[in-house]
PDB file of N, CA, C and O in Angstrom:
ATOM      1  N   UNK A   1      20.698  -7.768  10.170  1.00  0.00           N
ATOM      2  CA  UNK A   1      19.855  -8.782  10.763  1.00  0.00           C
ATOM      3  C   UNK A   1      19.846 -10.001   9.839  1.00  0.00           C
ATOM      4  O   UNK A   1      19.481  -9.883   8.670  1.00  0.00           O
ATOM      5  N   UNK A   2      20.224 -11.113  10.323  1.00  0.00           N
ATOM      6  CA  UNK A   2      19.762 -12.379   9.285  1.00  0.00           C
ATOM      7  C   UNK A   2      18.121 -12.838   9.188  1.00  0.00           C
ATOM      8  O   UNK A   2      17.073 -12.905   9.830  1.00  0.00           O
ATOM      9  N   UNK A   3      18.791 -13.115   7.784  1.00  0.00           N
ATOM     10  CA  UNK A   3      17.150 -13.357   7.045  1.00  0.00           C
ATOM     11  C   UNK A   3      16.965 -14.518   6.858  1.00  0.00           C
ATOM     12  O   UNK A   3      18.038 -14.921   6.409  1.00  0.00           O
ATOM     13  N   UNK A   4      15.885 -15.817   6.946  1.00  0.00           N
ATOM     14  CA  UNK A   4      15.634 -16.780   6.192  1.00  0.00           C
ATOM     15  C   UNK A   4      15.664 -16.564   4.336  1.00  0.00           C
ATOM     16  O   UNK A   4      15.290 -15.564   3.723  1.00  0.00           O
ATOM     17  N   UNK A   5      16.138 -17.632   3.855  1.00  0.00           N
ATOM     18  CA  UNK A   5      16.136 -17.581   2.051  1.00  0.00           C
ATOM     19  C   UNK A   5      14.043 -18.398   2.142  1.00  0.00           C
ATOM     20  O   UNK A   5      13.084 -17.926   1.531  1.00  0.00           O
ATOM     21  N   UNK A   6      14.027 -19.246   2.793  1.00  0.00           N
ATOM     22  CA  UNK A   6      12.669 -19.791   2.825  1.00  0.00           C
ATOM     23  C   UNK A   6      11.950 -18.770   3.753  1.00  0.00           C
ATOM     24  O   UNK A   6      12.300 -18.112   4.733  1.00  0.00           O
ATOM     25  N   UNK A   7      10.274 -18.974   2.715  1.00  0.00           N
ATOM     26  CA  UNK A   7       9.287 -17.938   3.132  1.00  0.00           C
ATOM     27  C   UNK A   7       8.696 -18.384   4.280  1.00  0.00           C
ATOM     28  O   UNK A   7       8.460 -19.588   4.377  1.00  0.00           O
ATOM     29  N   UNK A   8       8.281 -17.287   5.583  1.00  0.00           N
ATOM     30  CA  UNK A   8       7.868 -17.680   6.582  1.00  0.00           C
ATOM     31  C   UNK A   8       6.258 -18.454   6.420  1.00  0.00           C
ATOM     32  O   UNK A   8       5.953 -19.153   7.386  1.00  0.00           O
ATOM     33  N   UNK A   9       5.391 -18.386   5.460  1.00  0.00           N
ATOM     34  CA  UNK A   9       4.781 -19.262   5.211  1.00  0.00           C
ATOM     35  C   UNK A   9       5.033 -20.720   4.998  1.00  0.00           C
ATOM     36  O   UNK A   9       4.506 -21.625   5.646  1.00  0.00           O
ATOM     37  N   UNK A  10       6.054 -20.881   3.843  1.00  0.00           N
ATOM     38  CA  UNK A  10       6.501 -21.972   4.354  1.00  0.00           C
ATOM     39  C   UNK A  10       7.052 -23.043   5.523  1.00  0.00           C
ATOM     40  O   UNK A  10       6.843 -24.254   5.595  1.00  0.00           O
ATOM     41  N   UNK A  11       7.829 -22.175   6.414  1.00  0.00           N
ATOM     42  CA  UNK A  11       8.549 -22.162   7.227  1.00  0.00           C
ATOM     43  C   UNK A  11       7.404 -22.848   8.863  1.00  0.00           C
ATOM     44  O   UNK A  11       7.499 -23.785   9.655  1.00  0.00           O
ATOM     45  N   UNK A  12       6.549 -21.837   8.660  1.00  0.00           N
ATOM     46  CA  UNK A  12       5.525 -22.416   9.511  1.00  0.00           C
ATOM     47  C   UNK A  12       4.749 -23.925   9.478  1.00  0.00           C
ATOM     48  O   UNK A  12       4.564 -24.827  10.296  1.00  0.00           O
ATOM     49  N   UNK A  13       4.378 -23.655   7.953  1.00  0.00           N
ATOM     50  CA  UNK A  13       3.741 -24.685   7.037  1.00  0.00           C
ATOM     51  C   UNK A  13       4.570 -26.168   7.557  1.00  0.00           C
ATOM     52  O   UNK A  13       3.800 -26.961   8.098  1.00  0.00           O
ATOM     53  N   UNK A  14       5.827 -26.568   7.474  1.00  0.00           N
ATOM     54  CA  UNK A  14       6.299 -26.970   7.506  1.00  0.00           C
ATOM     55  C   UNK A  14       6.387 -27.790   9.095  1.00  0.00           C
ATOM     56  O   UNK A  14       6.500 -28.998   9.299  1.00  0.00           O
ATOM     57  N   UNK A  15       6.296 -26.743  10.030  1.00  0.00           N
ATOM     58  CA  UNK A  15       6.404 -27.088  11.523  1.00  0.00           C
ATOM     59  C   UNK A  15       5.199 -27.834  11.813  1.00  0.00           C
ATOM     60  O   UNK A  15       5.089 -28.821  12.540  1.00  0.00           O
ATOM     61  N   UNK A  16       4.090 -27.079  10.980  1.00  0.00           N
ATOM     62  CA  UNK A  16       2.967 -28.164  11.208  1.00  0.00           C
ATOM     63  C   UNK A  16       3.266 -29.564  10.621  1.00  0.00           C
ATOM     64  O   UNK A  16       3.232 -30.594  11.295  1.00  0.00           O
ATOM     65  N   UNK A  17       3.514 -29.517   9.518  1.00  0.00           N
ATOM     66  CA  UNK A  17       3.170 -30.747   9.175  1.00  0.00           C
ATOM     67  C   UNK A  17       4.124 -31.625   9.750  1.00  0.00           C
ATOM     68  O   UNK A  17       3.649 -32.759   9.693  1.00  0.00           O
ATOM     69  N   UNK A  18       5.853 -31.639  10.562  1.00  0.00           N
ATOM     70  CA  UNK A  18       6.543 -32.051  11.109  1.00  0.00           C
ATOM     71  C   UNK A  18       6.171 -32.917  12.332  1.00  0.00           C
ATOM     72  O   UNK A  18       6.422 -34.084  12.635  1.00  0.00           O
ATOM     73  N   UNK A  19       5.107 -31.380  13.245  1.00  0.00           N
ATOM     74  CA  UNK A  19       4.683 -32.000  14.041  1.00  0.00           C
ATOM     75  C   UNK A  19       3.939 -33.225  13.943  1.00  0.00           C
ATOM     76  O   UNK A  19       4.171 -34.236  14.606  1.00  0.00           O
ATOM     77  N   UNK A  20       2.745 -33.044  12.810  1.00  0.00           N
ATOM     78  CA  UNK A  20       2.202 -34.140  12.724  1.00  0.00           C
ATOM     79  C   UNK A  20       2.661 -35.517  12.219  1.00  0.00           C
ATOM     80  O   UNK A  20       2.016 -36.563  12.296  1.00  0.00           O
ATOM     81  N   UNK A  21       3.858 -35.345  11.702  1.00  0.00           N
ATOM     82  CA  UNK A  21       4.770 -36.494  10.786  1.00  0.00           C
ATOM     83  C   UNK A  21       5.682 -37.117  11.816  1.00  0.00           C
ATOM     84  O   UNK A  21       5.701 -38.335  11.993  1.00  0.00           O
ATOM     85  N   UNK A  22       6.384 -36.333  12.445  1.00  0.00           N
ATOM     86  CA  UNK A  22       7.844 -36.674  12.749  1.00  0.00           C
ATOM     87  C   UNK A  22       7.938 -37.414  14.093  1.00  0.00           C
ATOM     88  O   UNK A  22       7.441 -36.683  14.949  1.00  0.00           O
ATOM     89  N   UNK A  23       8.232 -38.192  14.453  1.00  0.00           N
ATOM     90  CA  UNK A  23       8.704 -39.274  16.109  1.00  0.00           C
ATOM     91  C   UNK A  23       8.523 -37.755  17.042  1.00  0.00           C
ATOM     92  O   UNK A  23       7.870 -37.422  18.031  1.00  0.00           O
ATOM     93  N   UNK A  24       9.467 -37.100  16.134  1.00  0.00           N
ATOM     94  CA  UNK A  24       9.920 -35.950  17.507  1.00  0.00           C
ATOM     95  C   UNK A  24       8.900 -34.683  17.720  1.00  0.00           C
ATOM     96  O   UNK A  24       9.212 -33.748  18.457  1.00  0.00           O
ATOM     97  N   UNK A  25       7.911 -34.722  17.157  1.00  0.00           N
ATOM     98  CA  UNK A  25       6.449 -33.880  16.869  1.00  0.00           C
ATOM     99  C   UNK A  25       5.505 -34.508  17.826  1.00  0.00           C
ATOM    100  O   UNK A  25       4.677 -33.987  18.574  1.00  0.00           O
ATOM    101  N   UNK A  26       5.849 -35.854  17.612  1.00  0.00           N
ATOM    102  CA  UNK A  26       4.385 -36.331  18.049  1.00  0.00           C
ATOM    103  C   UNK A  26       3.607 -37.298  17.471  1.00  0.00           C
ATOM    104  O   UNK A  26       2.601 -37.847  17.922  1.00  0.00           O
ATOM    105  N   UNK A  27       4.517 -37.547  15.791  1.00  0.00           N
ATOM    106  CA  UNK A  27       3.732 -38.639  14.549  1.00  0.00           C
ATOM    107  C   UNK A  27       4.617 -39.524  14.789  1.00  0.00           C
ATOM    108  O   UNK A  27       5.422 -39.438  15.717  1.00  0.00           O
ATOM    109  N   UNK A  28       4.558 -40.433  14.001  1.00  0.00           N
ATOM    110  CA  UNK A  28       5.071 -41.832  13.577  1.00  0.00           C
ATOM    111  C   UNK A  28       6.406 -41.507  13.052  1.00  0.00           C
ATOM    112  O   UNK A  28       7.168 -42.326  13.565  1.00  0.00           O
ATOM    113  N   UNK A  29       6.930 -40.881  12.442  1.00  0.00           N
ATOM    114  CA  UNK A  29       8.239 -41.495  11.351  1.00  0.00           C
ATOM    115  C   UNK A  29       9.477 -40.577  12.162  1.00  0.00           C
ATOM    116  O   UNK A  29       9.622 -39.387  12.442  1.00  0.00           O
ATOM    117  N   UNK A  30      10.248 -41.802  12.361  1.00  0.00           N
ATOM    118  CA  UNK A  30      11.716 -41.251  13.133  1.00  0.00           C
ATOM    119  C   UNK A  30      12.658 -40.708  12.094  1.00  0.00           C
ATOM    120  O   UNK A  30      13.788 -40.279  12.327  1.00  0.00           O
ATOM    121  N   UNK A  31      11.820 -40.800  10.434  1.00  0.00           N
ATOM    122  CA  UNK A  31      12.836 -39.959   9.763  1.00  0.00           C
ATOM    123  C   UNK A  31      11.648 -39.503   8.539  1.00  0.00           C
ATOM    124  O   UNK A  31      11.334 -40.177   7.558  1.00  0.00           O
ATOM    125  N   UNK A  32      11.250 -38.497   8.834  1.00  0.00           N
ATOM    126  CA  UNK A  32       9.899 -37.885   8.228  1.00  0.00           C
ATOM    127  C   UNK A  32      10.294 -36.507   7.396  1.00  0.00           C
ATOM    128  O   UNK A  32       9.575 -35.631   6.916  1.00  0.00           O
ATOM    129  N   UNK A  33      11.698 -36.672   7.423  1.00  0.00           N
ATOM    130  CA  UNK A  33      11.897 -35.086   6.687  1.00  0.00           C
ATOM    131  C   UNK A  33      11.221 -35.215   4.857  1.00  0.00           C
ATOM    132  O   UNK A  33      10.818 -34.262   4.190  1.00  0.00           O
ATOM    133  N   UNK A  34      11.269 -36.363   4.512  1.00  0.00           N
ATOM    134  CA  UNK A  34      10.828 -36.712   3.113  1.00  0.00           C
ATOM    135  C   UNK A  34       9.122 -36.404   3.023  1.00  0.00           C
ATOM    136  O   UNK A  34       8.493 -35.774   2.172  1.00  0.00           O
ATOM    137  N   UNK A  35       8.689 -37.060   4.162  1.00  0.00           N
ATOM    138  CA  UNK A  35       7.157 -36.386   4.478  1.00  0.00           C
ATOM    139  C   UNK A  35       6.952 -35.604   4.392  1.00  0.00           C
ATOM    140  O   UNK A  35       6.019 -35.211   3.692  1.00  0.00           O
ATOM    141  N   UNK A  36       8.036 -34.582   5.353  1.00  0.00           N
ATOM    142  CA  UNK A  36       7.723 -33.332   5.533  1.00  0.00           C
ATOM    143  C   UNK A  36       7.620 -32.238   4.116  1.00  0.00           C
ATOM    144  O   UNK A  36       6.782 -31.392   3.804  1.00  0.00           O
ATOM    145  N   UNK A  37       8.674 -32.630   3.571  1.00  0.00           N
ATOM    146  CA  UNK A  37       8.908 -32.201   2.299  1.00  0.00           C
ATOM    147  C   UNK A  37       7.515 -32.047   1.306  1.00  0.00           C
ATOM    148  O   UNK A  37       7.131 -31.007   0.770  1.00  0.00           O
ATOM    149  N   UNK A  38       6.717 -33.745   1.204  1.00  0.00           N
ATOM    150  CA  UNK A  38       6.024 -33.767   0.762  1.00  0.00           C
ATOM    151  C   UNK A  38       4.253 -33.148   1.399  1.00  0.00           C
ATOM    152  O   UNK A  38       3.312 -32.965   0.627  1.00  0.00           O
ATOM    153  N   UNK A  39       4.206 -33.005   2.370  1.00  0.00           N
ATOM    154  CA  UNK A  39       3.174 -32.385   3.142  1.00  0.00           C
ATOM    155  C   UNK A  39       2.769 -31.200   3.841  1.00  0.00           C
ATOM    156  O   UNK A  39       1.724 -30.901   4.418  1.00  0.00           O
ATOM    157  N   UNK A  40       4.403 -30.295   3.549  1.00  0.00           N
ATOM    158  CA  UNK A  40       4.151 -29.034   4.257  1.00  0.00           C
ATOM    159  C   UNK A  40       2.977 -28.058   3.046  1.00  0.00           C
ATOM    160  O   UNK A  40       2.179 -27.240   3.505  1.00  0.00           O
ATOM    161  N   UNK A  41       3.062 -28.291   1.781  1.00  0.00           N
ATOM    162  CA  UNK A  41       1.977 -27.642   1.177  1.00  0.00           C
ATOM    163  C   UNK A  41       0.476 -27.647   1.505  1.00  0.00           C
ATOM    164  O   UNK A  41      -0.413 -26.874   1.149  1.00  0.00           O
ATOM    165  N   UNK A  42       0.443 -28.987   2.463  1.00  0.00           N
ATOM    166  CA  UNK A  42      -1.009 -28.977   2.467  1.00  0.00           C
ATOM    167  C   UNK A  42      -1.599 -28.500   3.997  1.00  0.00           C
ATOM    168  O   UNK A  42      -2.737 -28.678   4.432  1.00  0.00           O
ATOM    169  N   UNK A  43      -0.262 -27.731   4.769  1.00  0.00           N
ATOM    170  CA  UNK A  43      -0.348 -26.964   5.708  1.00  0.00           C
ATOM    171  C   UNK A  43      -0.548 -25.404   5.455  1.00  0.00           C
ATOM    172  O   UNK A  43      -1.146 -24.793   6.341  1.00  0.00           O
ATOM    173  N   UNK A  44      -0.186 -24.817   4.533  1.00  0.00           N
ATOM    174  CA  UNK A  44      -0.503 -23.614   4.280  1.00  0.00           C
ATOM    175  C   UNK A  44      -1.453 -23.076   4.270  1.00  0.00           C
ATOM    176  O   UNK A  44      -1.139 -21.911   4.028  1.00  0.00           O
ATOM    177  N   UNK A  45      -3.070 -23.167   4.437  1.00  0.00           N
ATOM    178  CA  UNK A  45      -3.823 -22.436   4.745  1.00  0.00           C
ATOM    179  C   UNK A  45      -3.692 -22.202   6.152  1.00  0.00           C
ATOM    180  O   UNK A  45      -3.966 -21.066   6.541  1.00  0.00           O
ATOM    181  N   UNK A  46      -3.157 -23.454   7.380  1.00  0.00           N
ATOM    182  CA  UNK A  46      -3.254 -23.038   8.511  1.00  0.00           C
ATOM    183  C   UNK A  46      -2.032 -22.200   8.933  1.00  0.00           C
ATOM    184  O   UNK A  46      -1.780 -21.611   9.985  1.00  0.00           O
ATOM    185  N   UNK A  47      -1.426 -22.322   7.901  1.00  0.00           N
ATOM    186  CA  UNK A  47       0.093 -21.297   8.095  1.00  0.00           C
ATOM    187  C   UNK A  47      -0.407 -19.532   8.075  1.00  0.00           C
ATOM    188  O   UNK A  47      -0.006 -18.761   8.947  1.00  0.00           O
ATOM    189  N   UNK A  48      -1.016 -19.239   7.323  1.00  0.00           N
ATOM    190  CA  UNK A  48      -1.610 -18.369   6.806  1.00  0.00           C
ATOM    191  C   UNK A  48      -2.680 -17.886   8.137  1.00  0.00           C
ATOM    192  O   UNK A  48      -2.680 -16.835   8.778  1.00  0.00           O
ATOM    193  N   UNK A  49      -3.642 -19.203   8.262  1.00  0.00           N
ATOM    194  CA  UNK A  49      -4.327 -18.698   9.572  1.00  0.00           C
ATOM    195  C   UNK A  49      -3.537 -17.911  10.975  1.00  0.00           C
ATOM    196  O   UNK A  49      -3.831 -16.933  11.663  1.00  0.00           O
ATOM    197  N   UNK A  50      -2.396 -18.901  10.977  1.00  0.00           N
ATOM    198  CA  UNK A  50      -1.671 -18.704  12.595  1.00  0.00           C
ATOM    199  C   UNK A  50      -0.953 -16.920  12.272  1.00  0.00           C
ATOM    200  O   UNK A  50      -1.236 -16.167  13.203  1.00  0.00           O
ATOM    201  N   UNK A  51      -0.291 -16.379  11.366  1.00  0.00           N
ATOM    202  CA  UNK A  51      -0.097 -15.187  11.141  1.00  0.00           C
ATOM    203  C   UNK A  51      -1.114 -14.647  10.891  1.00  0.00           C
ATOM    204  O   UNK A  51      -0.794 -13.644  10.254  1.00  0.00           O
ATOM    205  N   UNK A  52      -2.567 -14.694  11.036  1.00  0.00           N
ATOM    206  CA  UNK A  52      -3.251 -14.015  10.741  1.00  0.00           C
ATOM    207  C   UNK A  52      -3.521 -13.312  11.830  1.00  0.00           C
ATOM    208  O   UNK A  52      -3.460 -12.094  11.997  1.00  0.00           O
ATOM    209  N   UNK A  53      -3.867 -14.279  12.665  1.00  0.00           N
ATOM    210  CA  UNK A  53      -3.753 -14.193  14.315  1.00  0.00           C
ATOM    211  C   UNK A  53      -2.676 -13.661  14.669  1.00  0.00           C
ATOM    212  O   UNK A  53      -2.863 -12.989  15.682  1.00  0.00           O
ATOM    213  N   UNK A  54      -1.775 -13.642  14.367  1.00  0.00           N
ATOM    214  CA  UNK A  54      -0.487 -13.165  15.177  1.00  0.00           C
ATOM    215  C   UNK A  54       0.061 -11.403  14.714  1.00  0.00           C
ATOM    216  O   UNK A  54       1.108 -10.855  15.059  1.00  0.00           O
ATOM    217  N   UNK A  55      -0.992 -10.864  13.890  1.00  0.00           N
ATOM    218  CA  UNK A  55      -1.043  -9.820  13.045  1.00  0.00           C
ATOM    219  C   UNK A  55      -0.873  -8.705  14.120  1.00  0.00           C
ATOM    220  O   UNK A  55      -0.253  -7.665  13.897  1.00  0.00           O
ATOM    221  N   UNK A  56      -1.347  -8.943  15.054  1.00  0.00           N
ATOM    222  CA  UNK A  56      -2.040  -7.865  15.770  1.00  0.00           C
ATOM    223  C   UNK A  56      -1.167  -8.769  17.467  1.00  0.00           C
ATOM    224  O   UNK A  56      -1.581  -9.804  17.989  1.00  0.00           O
ATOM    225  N   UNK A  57       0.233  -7.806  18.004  1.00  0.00           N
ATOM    226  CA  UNK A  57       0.926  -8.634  19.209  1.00  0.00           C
ATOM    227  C   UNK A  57      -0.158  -8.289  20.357  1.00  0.00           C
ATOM    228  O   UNK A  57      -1.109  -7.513  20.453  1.00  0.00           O
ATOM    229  N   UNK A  58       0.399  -9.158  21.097  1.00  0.00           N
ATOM    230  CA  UNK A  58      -0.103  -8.837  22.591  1.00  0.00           C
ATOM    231  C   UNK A  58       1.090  -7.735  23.379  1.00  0.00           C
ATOM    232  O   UNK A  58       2.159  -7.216  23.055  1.00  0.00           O
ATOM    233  N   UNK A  59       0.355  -7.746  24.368  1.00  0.00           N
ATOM    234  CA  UNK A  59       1.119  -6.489  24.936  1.00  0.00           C
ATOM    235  C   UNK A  59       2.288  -6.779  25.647  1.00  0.00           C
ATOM    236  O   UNK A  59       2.758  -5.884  26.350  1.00  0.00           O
ATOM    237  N   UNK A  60       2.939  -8.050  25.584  1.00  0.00           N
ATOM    238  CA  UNK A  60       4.246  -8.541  25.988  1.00  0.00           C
ATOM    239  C   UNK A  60       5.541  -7.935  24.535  1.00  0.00           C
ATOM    240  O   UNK A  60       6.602  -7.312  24.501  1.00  0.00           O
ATOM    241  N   UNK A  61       4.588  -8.607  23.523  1.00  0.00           N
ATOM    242  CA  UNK A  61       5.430  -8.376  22.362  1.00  0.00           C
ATOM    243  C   UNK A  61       5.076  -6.820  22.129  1.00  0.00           C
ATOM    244  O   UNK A  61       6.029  -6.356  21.502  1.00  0.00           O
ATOM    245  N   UNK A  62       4.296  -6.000  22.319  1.00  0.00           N
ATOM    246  CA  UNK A  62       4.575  -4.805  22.342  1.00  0.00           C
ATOM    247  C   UNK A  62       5.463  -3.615  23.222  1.00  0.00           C
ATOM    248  O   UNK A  62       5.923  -2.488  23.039  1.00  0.00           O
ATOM    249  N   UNK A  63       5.382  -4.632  24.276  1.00  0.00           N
ATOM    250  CA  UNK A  63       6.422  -3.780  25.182  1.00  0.00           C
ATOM    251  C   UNK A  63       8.123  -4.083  24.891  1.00  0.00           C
ATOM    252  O   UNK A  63       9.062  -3.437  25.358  1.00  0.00           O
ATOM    253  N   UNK A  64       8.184  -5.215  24.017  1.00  0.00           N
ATOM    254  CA  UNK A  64       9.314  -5.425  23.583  1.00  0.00           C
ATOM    255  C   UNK A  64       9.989  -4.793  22.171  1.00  0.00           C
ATOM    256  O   UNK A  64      11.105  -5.049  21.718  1.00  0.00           O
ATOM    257  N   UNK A  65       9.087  -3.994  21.683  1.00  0.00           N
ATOM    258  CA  UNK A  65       9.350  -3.823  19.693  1.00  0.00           C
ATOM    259  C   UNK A  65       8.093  -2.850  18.916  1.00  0.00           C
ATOM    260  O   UNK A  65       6.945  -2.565  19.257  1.00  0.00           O
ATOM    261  N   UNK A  66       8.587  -2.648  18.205  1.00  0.00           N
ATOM    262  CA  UNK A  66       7.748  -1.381  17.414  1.00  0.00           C
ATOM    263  C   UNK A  66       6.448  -2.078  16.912  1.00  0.00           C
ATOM    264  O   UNK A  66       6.506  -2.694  15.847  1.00  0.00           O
ATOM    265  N   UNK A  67       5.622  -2.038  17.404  1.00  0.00           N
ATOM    266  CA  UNK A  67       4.165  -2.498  17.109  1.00  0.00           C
ATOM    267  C   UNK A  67       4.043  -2.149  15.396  1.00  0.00           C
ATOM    268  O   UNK A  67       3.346  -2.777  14.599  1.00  0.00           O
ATOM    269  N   UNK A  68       4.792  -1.148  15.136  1.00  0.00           N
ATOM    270  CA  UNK A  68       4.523  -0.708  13.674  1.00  0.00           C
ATOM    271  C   UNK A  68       4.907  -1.502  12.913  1.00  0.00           C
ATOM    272  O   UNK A  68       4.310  -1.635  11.845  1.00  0.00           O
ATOM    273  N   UNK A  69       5.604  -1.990  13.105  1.00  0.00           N
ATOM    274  CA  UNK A  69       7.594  -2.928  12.256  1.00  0.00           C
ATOM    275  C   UNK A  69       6.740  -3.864  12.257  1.00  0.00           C
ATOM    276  O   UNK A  69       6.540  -4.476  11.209  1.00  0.00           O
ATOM    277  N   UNK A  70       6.000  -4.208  13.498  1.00  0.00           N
ATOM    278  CA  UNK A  70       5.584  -5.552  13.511  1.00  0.00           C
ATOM    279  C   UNK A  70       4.121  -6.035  12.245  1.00  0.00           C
ATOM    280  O   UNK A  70       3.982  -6.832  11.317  1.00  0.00           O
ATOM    281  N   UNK A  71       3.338  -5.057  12.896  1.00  0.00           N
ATOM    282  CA  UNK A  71       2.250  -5.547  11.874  1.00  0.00           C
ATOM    283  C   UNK A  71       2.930  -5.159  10.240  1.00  0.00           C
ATOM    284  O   UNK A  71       2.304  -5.830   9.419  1.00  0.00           O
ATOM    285  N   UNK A  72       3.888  -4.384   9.624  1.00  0.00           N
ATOM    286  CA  UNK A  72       4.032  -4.129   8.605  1.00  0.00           C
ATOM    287  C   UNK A  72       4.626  -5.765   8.012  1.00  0.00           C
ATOM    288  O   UNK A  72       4.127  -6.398   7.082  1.00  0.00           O
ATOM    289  N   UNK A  73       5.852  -6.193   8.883  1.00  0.00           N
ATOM    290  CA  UNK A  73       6.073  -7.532   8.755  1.00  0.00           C
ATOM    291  C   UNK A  73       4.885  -8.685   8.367  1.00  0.00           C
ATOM    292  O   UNK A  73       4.591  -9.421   7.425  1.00  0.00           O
ATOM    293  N   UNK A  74       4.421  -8.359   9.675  1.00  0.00           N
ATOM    294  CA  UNK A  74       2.917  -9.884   9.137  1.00  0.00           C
ATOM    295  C   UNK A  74       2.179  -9.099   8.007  1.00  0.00           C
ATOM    296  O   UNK A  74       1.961  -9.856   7.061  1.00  0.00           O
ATOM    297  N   UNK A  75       1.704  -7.780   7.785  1.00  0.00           N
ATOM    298  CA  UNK A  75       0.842  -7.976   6.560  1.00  0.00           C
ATOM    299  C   UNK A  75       1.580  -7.615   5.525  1.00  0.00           C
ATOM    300  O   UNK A  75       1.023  -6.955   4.647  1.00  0.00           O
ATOM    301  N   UNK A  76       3.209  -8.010   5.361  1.00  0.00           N
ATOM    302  CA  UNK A  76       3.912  -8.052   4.128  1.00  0.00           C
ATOM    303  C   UNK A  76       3.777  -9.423   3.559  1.00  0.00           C
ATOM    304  O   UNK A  76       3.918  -9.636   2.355  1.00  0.00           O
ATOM    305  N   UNK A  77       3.509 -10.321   4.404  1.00  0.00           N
ATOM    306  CA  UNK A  77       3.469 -11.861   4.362  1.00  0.00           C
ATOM    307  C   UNK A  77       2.204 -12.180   3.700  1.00  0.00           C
ATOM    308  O   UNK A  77       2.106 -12.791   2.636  1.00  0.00           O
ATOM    309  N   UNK A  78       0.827 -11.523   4.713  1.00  0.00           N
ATOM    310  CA  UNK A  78      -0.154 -11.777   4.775  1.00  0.00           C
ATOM    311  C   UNK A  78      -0.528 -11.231   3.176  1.00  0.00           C
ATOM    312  O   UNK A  78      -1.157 -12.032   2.485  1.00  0.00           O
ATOM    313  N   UNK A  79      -0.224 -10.114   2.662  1.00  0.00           N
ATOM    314  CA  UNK A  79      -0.603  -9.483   1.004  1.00  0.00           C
ATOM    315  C   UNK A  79      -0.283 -10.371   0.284  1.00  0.00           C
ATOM    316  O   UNK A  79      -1.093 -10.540  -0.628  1.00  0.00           O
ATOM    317  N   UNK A  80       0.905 -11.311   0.278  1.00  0.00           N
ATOM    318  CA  UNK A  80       1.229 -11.904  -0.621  1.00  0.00           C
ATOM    319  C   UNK A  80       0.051 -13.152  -1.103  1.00  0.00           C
ATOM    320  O   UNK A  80      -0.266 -13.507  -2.238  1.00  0.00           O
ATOM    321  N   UNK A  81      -0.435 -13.638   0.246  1.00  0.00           N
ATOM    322  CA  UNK A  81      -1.914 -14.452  -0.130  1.00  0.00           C
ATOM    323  C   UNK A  81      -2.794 -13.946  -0.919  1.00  0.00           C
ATOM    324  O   UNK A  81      -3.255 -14.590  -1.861  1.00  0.00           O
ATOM    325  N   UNK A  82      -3.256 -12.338  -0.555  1.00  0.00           N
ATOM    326  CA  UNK A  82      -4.030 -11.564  -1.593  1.00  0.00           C
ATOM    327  C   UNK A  82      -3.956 -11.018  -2.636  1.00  0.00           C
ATOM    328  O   UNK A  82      -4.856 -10.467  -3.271  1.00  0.00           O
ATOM    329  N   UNK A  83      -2.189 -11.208  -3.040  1.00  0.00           N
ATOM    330  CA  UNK A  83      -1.963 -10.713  -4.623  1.00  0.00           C
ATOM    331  C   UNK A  83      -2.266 -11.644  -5.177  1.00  0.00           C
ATOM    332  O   UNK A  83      -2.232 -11.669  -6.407  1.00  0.00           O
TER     333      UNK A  83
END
C-alpha cells in the first residue's frame, strides 16, 4: 500500500489553511503555496479536531473496511498528540 512521507496531521493541517489562503480554496492568493507553508502550523489543533471526529466511521465506511484497522489508524495519529 503507498504511504505518505508527510504526517496526516500535517497533511490535513495544511488543506485547511490552503483553503483559507489559496484563489482555488476560496482565499485571495493565486499562488499561496508559500502561505501555505507558512500557516499550516497554525491549523493543527483543528487538524487534530477533524480526526478526532473521524475516530469513530459511520456505517458507510464500515460497510466498506475493518472498523478495527480503522480506529487503530486514527488513534495511532491521535496518541501522538498525547505523547
Amino acid at each position: 500500500m503507498p504511504t505518505s512521507t508527510t504526517p496526516a496531521i500535517e497533511r490535513i493541517a495544511r488543506v485547511l489553511a490552503g483553503r483559507q489562503l489559496s484563489l482555488n480554496g476560496g482565499g485571495q492568493d493565486p499562488h499561496a503555496a508559500g502561505a501555505v507553508d507558512a500557516a499550516w502550523p497554525d491549523h493543527v489543533d483543528d487538524a487534530y479536531a477533524i480526526l478526532h471526529t473521524l475516530r469513530e466511521p459511520d456505517a458507510d465506511m464500515a460497510r466498506a473496511g475493518d472498523v478495527a484497522v480503522w480506529r487503530s489508524m486514527i488513534g495511532a495519529v491521535l496518541e501522538r498528540r498525547a505523547g
